[in-house]
C-alpha positions as MATLAB code, in Angstrom:
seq = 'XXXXXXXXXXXXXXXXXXXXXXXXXXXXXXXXXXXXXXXXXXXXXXXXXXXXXXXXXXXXXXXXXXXXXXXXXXXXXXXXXXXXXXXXXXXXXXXXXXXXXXXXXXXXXXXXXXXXXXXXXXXXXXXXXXXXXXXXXXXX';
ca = [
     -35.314  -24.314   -1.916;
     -33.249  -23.507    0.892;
     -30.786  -26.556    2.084;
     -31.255  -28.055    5.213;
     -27.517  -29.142    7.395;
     -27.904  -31.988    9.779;
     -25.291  -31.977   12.859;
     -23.887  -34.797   11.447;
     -23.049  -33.436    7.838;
     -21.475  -30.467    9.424;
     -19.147  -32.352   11.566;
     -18.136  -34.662    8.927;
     -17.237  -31.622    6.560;
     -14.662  -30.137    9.693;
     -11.965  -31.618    7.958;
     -12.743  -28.967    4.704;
     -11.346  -25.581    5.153;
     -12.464  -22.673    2.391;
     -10.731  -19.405    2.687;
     -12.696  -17.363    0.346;
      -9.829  -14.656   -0.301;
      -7.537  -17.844   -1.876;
     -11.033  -18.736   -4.176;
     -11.293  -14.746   -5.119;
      -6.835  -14.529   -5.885;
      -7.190  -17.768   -8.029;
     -10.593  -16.363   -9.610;
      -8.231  -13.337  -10.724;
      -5.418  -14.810  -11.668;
      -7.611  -17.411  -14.153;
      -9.226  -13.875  -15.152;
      -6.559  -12.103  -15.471;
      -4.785  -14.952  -17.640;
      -7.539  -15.457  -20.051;
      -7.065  -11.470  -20.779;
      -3.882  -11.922  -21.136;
      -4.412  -14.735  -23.509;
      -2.550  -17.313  -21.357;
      -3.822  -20.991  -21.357;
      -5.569  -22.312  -17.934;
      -2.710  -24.813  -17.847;
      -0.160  -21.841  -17.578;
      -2.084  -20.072  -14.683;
      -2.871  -23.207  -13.188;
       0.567  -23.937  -13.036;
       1.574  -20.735  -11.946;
      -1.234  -20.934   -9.258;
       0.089  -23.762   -7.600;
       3.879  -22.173   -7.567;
       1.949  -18.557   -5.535;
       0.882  -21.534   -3.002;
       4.021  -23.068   -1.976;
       5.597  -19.477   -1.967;
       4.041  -17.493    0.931;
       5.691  -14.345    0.422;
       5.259  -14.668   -3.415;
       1.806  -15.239   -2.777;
       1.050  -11.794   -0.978;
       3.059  -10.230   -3.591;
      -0.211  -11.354   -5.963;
      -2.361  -10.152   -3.826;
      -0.773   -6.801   -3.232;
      -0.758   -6.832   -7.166;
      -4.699   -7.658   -7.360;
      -5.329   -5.031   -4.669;
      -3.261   -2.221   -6.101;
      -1.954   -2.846   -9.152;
       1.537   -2.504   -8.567;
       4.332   -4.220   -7.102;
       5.242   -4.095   -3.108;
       9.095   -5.378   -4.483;
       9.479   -6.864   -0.824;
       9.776  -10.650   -2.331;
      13.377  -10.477   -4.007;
      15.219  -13.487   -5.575;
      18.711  -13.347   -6.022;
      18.249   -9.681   -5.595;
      16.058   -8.748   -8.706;
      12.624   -7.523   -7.548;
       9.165   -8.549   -9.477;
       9.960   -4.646  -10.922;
      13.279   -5.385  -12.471;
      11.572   -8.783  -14.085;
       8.350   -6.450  -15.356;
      11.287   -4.239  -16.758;
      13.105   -7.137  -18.380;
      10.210   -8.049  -19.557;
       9.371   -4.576  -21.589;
      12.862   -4.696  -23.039;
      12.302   -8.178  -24.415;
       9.156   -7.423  -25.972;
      10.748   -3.987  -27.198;
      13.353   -6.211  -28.511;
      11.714   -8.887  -30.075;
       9.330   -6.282  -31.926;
      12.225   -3.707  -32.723;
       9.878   -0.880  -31.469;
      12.223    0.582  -28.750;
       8.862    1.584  -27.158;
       5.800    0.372  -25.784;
       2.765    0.527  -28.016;
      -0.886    0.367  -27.565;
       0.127   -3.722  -28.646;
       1.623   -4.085  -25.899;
      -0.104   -5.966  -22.918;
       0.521   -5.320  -19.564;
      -1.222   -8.099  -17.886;
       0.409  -10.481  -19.857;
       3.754   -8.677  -18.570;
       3.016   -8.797  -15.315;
       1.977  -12.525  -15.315;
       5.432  -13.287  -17.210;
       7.243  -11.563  -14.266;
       5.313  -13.843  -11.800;
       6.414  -16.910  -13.872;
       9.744  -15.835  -14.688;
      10.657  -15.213  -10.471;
       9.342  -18.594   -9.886;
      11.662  -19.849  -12.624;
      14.340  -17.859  -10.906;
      13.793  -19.237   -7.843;
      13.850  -23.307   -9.658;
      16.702  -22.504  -11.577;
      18.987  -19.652  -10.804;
      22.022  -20.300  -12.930;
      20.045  -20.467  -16.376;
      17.810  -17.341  -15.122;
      20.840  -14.922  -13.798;
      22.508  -15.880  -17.486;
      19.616  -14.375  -19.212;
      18.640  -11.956  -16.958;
      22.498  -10.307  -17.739;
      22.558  -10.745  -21.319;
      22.435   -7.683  -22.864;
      20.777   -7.506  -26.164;
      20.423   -4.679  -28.505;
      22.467   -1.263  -29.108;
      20.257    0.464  -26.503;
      22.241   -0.270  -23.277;
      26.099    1.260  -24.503;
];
């Protein structure tokens, strides 16, 4: 049955604005998330970080578009690159592989390096400290 608007309803709703593309980026992000085995909570949270953060926020959506990184956002000079990078050396780390496997997920990578600039951007001290540690043999 197709829904009839009065005049009325309409204006009273002019208050309400709906951009579809933000419904279709959060859509992904819960998406993507739930492949990468991350609670709603998490992306939520995340979510509302990519809204306060314009130029954070199109780097997600030049993610969802092309799945890569434009690296124009930059915090304290490291890139959402160098974080994805940081982040394959911790996992490499933490699982003494000293390469990728098939085990390793991506997604969840790339959501980590989303998180982990916010984080930069909140607290910078704590983040630079373990963003120059170096752990492992690997790096002499």
């Amino acid at each position: 049955m197709m829904e009839i608007w009065h005049w009325k309803e309409v204006m009273d709703m002019k208050g309400i604005l709906y951009d579809a593309r933000k419904v279709k980026a959060y859509k992904s992000l819960i998406a993507l998330g739930e492949y990468a085995g991350q609670e709603k909570e998490w992306t939520d949270a995340l979510w509302a970080e990519l809204l306060v953060v314009p130029d954070l926020y199109a780097e997600w959506i030049y993610y969802l578009e092309n799945h890569g990184f434009k690296d124009e956002f930059k915090c304290r000079g490291y890139s959402l690159t160098d974080l994805y990078v940081w982040q394959m050396n911790r996992y490499n780390l933490i699982r003494d592989f000293g390469k990728n496997t098939s085990e390793c997920n991506k997604e969840t990578m790339v959501l980590r390096s989303f998180r982990t600039m916010v984080d930069l951007m909140h607290h910078p001290e704590e983040y630079l400290k373990r963003l120059g540690e170096s752990r492992g043999m690997d790096r002499l």
